[in-house]
C-alpha positions in Angstrom: -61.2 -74.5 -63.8 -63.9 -75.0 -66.2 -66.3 -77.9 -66.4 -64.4 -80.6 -68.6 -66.9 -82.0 -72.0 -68.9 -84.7 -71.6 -67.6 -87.0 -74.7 -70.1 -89.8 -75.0 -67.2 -92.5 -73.8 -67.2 -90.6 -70.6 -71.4 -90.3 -70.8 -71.3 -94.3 -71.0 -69.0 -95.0 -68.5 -71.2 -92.8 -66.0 -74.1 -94.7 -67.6 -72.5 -98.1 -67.0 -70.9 -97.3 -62.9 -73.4 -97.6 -60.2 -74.1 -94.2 -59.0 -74.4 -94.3 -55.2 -75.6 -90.8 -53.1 -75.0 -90.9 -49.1 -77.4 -88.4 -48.4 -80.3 -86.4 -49.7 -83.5 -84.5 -48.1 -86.2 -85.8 -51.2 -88.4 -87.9 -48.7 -89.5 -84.6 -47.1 -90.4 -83.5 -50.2 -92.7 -87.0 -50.9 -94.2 -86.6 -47.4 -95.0 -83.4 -48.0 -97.1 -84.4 -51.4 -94.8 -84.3 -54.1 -94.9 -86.6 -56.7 -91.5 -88.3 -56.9 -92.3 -90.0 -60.4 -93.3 -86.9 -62.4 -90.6 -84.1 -63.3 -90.7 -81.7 -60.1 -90.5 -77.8 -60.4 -87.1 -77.1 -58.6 -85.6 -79.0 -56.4 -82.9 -81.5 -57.2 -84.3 -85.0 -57.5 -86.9 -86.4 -59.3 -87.5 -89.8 -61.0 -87.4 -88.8 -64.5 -84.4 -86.5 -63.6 -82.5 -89.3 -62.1 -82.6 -91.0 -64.7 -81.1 -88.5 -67.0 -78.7 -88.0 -64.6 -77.4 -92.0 -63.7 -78.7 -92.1 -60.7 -79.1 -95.7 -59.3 -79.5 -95.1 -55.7 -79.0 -93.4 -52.0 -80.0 -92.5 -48.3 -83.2 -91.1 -48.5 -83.2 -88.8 -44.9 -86.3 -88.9 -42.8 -86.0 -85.7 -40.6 -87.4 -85.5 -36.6 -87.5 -82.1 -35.5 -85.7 -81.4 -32.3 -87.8 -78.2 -31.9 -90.6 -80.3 -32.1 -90.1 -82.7 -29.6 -88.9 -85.0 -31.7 -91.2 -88.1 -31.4 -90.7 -91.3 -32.1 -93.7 -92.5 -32.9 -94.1 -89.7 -35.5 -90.5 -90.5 -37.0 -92.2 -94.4 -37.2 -95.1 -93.1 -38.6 -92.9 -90.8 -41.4 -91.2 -93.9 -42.3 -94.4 -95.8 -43.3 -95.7 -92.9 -45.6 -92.6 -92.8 -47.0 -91.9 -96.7 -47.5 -95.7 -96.8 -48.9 -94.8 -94.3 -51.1 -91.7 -95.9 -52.5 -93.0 -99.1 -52.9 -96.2 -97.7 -54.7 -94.0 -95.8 -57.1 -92.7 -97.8 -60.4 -88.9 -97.1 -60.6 -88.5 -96.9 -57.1 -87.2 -100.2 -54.7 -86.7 -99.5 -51.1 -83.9 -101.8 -50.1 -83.9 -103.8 -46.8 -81.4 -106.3 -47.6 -78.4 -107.2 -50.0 -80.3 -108.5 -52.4 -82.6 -105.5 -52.8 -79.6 -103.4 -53.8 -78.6 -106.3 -56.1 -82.7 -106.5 -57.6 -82.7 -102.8 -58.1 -79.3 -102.6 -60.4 -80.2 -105.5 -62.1 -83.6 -104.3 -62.6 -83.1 -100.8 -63.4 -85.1 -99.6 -60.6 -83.5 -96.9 -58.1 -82.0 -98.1 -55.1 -83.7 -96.2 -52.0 -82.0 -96.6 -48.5 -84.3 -95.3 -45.8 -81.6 -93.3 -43.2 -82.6 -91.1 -40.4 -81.5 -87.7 -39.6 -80.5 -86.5 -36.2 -82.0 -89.7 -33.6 -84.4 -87.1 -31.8 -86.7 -90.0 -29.8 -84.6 -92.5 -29.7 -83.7 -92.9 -26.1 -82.7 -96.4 -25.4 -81.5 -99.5 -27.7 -84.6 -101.1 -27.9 -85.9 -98.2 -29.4 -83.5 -99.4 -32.7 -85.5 -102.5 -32.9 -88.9 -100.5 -33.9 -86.6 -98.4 -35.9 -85.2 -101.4 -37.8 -88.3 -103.4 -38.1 -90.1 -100.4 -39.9 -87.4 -100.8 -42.3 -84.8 -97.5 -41.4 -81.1 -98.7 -42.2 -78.7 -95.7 -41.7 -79.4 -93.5 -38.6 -77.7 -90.1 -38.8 -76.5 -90.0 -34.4 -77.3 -86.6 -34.0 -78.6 -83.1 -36.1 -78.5 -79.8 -35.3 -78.9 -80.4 -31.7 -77.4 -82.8 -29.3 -79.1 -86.5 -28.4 -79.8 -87.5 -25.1 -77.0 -89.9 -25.9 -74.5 -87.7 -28.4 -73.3 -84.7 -28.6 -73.7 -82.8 -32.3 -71.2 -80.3 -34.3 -70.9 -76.8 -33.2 -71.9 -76.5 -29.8 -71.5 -76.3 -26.6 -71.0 -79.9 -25.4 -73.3 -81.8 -23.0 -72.2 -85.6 -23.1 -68.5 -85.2 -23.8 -69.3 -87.8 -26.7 -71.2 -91.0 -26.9 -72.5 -91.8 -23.6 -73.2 -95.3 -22.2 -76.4 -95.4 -23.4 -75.0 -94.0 -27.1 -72.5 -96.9 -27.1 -75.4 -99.6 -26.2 -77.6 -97.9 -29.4 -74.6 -98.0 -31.4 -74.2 -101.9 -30.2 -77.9 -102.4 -31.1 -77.6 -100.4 -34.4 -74.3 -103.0 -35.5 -76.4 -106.2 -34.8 -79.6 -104.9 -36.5 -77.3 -103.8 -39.9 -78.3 -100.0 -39.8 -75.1 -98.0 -40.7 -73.9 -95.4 -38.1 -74.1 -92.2 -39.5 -71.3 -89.7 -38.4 -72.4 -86.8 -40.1 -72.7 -83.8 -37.6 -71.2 -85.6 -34.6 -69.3 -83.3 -32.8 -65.5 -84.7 -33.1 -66.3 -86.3 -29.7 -68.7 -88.4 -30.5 -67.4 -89.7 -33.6 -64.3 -90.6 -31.7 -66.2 -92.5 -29.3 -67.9 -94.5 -32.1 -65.2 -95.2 -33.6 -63.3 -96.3 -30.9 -66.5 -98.8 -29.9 -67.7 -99.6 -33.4 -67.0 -103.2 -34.2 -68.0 -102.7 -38.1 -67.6 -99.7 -40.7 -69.6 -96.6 -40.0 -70.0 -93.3 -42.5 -70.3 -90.0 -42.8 -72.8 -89.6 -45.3 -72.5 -86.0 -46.1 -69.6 -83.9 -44.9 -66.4 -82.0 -46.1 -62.9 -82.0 -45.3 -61.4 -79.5 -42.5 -58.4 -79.3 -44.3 -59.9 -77.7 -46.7 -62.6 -75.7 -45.1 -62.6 -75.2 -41.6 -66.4 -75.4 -40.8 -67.1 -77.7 -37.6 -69.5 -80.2 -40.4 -66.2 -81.3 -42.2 -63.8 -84.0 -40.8 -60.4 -83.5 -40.1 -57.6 -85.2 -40.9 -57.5 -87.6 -37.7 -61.2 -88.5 -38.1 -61.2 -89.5 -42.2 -57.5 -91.5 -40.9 -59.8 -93.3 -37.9 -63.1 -93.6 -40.2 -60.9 -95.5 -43.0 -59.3 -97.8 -40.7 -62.8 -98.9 -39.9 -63.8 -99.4 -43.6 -66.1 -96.3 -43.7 -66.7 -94.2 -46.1 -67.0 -90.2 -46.3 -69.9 -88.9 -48.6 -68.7 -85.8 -50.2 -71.6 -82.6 -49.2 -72.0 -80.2 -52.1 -73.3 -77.8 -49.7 -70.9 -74.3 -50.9 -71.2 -73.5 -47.2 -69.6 -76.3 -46.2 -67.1 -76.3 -49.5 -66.0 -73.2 -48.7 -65.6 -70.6 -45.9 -66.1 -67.7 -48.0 -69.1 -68.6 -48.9 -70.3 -69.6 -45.7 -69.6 -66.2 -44.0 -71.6 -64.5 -47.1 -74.8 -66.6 -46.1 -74.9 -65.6 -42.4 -74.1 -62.1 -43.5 -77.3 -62.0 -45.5 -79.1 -63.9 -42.9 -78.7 -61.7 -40.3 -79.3 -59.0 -42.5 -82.6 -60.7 -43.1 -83.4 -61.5 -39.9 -83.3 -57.8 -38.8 -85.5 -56.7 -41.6 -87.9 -59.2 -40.5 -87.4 -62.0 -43.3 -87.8 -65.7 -43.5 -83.9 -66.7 -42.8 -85.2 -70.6 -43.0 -82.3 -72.8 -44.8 -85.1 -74.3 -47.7 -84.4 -74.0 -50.7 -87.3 -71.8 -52.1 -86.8 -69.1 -48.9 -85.8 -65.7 -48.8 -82.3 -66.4 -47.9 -81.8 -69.4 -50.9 -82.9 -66.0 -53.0 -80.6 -63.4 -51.7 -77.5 -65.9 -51.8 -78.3 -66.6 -55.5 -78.3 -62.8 -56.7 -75.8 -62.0 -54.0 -73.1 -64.9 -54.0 -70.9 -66.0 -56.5 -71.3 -69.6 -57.0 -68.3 -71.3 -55.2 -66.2 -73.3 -58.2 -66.8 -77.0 -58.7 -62.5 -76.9 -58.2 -63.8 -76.2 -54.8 -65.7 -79.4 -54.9 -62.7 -81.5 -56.0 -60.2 -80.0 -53.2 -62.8 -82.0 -50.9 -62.4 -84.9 -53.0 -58.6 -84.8 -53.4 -57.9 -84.5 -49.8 -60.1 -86.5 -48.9 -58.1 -89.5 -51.2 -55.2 -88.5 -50.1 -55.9 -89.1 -46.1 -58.4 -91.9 -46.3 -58.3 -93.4 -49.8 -60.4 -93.7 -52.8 -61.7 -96.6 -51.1 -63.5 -94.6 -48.7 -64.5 -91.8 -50.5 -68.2 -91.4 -52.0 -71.3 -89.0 -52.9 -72.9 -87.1 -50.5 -74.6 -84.2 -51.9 -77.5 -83.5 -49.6 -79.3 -82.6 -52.5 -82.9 -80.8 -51.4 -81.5 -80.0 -48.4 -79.3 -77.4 -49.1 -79.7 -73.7 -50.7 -76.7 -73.6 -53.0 -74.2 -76.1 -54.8 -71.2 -75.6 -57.0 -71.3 -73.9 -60.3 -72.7 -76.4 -62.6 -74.0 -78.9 -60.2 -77.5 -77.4 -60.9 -79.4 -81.0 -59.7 -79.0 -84.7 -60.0 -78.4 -84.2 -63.7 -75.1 -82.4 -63.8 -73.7 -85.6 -61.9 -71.7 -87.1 -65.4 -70.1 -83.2 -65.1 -68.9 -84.5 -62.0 -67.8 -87.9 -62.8 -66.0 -85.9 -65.9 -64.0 -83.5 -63.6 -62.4 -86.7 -61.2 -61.6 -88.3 -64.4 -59.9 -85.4 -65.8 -58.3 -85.0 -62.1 -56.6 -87.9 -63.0 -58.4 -91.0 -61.2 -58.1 -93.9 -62.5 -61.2 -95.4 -64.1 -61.5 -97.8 -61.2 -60.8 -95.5 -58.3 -63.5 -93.1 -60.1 -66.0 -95.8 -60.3 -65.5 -96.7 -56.4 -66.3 -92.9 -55.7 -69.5 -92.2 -57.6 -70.9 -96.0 -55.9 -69.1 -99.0 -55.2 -67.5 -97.5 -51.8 -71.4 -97.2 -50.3 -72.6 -100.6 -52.1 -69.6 -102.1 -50.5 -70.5 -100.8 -47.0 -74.3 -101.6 -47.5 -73.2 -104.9 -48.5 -71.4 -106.1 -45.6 -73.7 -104.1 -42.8 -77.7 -105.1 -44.0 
């Protein structure tokens, strides 16, 4: 399936939606010194490129390194830099509160949610309140390694789930307003929460089992459990995750790597991002849209939404190059036969919904 032309009626109606991403990796990229307001050398987001590409707004992941300990303190102190960042940069609004999101698509400014990845150091509820107060409002549970309190995708289990202590966080999380995050939750877990949670929760950015059986996608019972909730599911773009195929090819070459003594790292400018390019084909954006369309069919378009994890992953679908190809995308669900509203709630209003009613 090719990529369907952009017509400008369809480049207008992108222009017009609000464009709403669950998840992406950029604030490691600011922390690190990179200057979100000026065009970027590779990567995926930008200012000036999210602007060509519609962009109004998403989950901008801090990331605490199990490895490292994972410190609260230096997750608080990430946060600052990166909030001080934001609000020093023209174009950029973080949003606390409704009526930041509101400001910043009146305004023209773009919409940035500060979320957490993986809740390394936080070990007991009152831990949320410095998270909160420091201005985080999503908290991914769990990363590639269990919590204290969770247990994460694709391993062996510890908890069995949430434990007590994970349900009080989750309590604490609900009456502070930061979104529970399901996104590499081990099946477990995200039962648990959904069987505690008292308001919607998401899954920022993960496939569908159905379609590709790879422990980071949702089956069928979880996208049934996270609609009844009022959730939404953030589409990844991650191939890996899109398709099982590709995902075998990867750990092929990284083993391969590994033995000859390479850098097997998961960045985006490492030796294994570089062997996958000349060595993978690029996983069809149809791919992408099998996510979607199951996805609709099990949970509804109503809870259904972006979640690329863009700079944070080391390959996307063929023509999803960065934040700029997203009108290609809005142009394939349209030409998948959504209707205009239904399309609309996909590329945004399911996420500005849920931030709505949680903040």
């Amino acid at each position: 399936m090719g990529l369907p032309p952009l017509s400008d009626e369809l480049l207008e109606f992108h222009r017009e939606a609000f464009v709403f991403d669950g998840h992406n990796d950029t604030a490691l990229r600011a922390l690190a010194g990179e200057d979100l307001s000026h065009r970027l050398d590779g990567g995926h987001l930008d200012l000036p490129r999210m602007r060509e590409g519609g962009f109004d707004g998403g989950i901008f992941a801090l990331w605490n390194d199990p490895a490292g300990g994972g410190s609260l303190d230096r997750l608080l102190e990430d946060t600052a830099r990166f909030r001080e960042l934001v609000e020093r940069t023209p174009g950029l609004r973080i949003v606390l509160r409704p009526r930041d999101l509101d400001m910043a698509a009146a305004e023209g400014d773009v919409a940035v949610v500060i979320g957490v990845e993986g809740a390394y150091g936080v070990e007991r509820a009152d831990d949320v309140d410095r998270l909160h107060d420091a201005g985080v409002r999503c908290l991914t549970l769990t990363w590639m390694a269990h919590t204290t309190w969770a247990d994460a995708s694709g391993l062996r289990p510890m908890h069995g789930g949430l434990t007590r202590e994970g349900r009080r966080i989750l309590s604490r999380m609900e009456r502070h307003g930061i979104v529970p995050d399901l996104s590499h939750s081990a099946d477990s877990t995200a039962r648990d929460v959904l069987a505690a949670a008292e308001r919607p929760v998401i899954a920022s950015h993960s496939g569908v089992r159905r379609v590709a059986d790879h422990h980071r996608n949702l089956p069928d019972e979880l996208l049934e459990g996270l609609a009844r909730r009022g959730g939404v599911l953030g589409i990844v773009f991650f191939s890996g995750y899109l398709d099982e195929g590709f995902w075998v090819a990867c750990n092929a070459i990284g083993r391969r790597l590994e033995a000859e003594g390479a850098d097997t790292g998961w960045h985006a400018h490492g030796a294994l991002a570089r062997a996958v390019a000349e060595e993978v084909e690029p996983v069809p954006l149809v791919r992408l849209l099998e996510h979607f369309a199951h996805a609709i069919s099990i949970a509804g378009a109503e809870h259904v939404g972006l979640g690329s994890d863009f700079d944070g992953v080391i390959a996307l679908p063929e023509g999803l190059d960065d934040v700029r190809d997203l009108p290609k995308l809005t142009a394939a669900l349209t030409a998948a036969g959504l209707a205009p509203a239904a399309v609309r709630s996909i590329l945004g209003g399911n996420f500005r919904r849920i931030l709505g009613e949680i903040l």
